[in-house]
C-alpha positions in Angstrom: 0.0 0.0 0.0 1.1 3.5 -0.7 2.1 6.1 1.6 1.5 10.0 1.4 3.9 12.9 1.0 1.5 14.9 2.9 -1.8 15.0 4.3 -4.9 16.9 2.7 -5.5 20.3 3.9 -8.1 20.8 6.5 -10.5 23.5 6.0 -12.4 24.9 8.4 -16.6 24.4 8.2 -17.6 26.9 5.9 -20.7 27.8 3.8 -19.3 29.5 1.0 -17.8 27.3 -2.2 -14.5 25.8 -0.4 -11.0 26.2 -2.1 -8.0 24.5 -2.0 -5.2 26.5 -0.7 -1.8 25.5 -0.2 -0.2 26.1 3.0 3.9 27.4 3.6 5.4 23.8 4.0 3.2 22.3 0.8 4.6 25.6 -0.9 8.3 24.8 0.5 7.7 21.1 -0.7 6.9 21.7 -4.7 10.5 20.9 -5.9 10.6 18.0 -3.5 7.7 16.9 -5.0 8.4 17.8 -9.0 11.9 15.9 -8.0 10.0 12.9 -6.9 7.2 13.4 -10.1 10.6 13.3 -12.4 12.0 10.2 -10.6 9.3 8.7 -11.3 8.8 8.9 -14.1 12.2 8.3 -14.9 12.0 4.8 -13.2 8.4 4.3 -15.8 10.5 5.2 -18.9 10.8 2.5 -21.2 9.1 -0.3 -19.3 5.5 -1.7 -20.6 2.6 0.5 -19.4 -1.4 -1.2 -18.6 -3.4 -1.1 -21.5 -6.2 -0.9 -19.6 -6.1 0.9 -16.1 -9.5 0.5 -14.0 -9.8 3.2 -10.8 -12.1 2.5 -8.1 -12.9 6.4 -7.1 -13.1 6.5 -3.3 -13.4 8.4 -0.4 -15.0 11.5 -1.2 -17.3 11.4 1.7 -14.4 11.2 3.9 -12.4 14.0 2.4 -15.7 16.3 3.2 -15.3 14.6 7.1 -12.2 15.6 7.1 -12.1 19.1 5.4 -15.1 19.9 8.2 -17.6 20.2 5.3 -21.4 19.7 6.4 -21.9 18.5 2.8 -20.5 16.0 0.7 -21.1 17.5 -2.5 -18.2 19.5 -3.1 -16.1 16.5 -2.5 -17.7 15.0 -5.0 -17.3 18.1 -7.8 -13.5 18.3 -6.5 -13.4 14.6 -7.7 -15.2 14.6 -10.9 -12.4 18.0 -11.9 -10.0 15.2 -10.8 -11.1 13.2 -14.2 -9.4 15.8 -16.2 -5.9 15.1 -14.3 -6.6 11.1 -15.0 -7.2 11.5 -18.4 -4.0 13.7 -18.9 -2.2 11.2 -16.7 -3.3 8.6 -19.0 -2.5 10.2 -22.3 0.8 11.4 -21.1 2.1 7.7 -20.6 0.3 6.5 -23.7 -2.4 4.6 -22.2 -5.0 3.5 -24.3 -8.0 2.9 -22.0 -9.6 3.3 -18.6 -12.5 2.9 -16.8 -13.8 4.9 -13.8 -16.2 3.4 -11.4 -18.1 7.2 -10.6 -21.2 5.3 -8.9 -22.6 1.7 -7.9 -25.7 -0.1 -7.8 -25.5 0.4 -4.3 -25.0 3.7 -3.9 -28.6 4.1 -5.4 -29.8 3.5 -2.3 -28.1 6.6 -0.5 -30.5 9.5 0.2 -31.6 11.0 -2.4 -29.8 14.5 -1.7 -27.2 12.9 -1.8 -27.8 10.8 -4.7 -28.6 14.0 -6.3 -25.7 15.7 -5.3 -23.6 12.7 -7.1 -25.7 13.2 -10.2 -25.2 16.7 -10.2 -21.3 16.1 -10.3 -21.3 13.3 -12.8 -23.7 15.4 -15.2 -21.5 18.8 -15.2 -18.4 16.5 -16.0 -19.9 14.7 -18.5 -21.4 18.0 -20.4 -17.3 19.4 -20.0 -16.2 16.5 -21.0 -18.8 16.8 -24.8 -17.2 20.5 -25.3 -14.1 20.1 -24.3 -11.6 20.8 -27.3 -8.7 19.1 -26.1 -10.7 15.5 -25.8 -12.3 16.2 -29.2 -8.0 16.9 -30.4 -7.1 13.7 -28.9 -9.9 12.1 -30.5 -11.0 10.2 -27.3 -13.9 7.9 -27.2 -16.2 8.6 -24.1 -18.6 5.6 -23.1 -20.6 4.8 -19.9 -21.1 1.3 -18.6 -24.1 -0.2 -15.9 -27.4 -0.5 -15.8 -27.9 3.0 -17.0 -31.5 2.6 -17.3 -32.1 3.0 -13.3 -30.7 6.5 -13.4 -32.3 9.7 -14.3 -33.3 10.3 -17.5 -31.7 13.8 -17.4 -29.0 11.8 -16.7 -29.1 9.3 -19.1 -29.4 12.7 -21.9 -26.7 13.7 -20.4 -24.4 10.4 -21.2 -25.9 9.8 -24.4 -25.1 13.4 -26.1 -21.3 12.5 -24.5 -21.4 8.9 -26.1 -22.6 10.3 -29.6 -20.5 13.2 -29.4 -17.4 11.0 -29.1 -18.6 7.8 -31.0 -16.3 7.8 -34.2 -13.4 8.8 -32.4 -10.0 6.5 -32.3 -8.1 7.7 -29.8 -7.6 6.7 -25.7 -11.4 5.0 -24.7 -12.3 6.9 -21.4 -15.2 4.3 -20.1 -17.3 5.3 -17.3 -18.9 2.8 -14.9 -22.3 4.6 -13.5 -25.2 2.4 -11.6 -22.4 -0.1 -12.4 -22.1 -3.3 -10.4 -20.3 -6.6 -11.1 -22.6 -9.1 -10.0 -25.2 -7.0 -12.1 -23.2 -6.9 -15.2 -22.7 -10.8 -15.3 -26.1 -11.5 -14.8 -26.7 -8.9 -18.1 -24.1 -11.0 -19.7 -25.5 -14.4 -19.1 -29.1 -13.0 -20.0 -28.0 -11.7 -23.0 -26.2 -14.8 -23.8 -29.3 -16.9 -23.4 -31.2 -14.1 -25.6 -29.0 -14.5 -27.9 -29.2 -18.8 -27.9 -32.7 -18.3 -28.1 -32.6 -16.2 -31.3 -30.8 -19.0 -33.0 -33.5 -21.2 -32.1 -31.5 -23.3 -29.5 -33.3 -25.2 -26.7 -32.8 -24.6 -23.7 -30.5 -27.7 -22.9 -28.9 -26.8 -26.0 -28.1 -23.3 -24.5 -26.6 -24.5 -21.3 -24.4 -27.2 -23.7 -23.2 -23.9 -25.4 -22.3 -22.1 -22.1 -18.5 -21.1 -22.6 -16.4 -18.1 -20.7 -15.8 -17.1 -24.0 -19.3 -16.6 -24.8 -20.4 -14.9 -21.8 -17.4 -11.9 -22.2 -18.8 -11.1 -25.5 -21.9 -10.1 -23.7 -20.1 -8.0 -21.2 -20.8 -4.3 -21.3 -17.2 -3.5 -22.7 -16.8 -7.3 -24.6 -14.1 -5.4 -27.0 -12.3 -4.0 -24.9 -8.8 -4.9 -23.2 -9.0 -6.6 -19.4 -7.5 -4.0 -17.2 -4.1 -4.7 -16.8 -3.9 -2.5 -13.3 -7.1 -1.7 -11.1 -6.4 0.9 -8.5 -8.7 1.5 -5.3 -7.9 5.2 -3.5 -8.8 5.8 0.0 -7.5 2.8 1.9 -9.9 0.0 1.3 -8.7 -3.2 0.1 -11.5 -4.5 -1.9 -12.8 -4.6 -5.1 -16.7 -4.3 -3.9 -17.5 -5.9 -7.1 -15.6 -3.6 -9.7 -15.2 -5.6 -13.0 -15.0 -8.7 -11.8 -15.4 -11.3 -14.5 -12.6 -8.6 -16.2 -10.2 -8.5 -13.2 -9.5 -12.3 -13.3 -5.5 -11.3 -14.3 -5.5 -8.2 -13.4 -3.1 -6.5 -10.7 -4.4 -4.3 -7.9 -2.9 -1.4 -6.2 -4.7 0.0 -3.4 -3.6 4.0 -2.7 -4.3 5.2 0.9 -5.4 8.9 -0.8 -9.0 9.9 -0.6 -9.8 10.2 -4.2 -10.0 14.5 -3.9 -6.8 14.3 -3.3 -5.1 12.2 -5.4 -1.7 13.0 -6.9 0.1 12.2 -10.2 2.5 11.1 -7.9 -0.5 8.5 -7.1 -0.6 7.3 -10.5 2.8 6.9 -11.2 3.6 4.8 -7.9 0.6 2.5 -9.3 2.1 2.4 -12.1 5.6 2.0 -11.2 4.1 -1.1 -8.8 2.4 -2.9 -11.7 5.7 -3.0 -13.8 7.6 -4.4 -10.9 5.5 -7.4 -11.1 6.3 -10.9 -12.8 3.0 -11.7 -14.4 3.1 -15.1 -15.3 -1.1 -16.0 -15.8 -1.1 -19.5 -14.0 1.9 -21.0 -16.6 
């Protein structure tokens, strides 16, 4: 598990729009911490990178505990600006795809304040995300995965204007799991399978003779797409809670003690780092 530099800064309770600032000693630390960046990244040079990097976005709730805000939804804006970072992150190092798990089944069952509050984050990313020029330049492909029906259907607008804004494009595929959940998406997967037997006029025991790994992942919400190579969790936790998990059968995990507000490129690039230290060897 990774260790931090530094700690966030604490804010005092406030009811104005919170900012950031950065104290004396964070100011006296930048060229430790550009030193560090350029280590880094030195140490990365050259090795293989993940094709396909999946990030478990936690701890926003306790970044607001922490910073002394009443409200979580600021956390959760502060993390959806921190997609912008990832995707830079990602581009700079030549990555081609990743997937961000932004909300779960689960969390549907929050309050709905504070459902809506998530929403409300998600939704202003998502409508940056169509305009911004700089994704359009790099030609990257923006798709949301998860049983997208159960959200709002502002919401839903929302992702599909983003998906068909985006659809022809080449470049890095920026996927985005929202009302996502793993058990949910193989059940999908095995449902659509059996759909699918039943359009080519297979009995049922014919179906269940059929049944193959290989035919279930082409049902999966992203069937043509890499496995993640690298899953990273922030905030602590070591679990995946059900992210990708017919996808994660080879994957490597790296679990980051940053709340997700507050995580560094620094972050990423000891994830990184970690994941090309491994000997993956895939059972031979």
């Amino acid at each position: 598990m990774s260790s931090n530099l530094t700690q966030p800064v604490i804010l005092p309770r406030q009811t104005a729009r919170p900012r950031l600032s950065r104290t004396p000693i964070a100011w006296a630390l930048s060229p430790l911490y550009r030193l560090y960046e350029a280590r880094l990244e030195g140490q990365i040079a050259g090795a293989a990178v993940p094709r396909h990097i999946g990030i478990v976005l936690d701890g926003n709730r306790r970044f607001a505990a922490r910073a002394g805000w009443e409200q979580a939804q600021e956390a959760y804006r502060l993390g959806a600006q921190k997609l912008d970072e990832v995707i830079a992150w990602c581009r700079g190092l030549d990555i081609p795809a990743v997937t961000l798990w932004v909300f779960s089944t689960d969390n549907l069952a929050r309050p709905s304040a504070e459902v809506d509050g998530i929403m409300g984050a998600i939704e202003d990313k998502l409508r940056a995300l169509t305009t911004d020029p700089e994704l359009h330049a790099q030609r990257v492909r923006v798709r949301a995965i998860g049983r997208l029906d159960q959200l709002p259907e502002r919401t839903q607008a929302i992702i599909r204007r983003a998906e068909e804004a985006t659809a022809g494009y080449d470049g890095m595929a920026l996927h985005i799991a929202i009302a996502y959940g793993g058990r949910e998406e193989i059940a999908d997967a095995v449902r659509g399978m059996l759909g699918a037997a039943a359009q080519e006029g297979m009995t049922l025991e014919e179906a269940a003779e059929a049944v193959t790994p290989e035919r279930i992942a082409r049902h999966l919400y992203l069937a043509d797409a890499p496995e993640p190579d690298l899953i990273i969790r922030t905030s602590g936790e070591i679990r995946l809670s059900g992210f990708l998990l017919w996808q994660s059968a080879r994957s490597e995990f790296y679990f980051s003690d940053v709340l997700w507000p507050a995580f560094r490129r620094v972050d990423f690039l000891r994830a990184v780092r970690a994941f090309q230290q491994r000997h993956r060897r895939f059972g031979r």
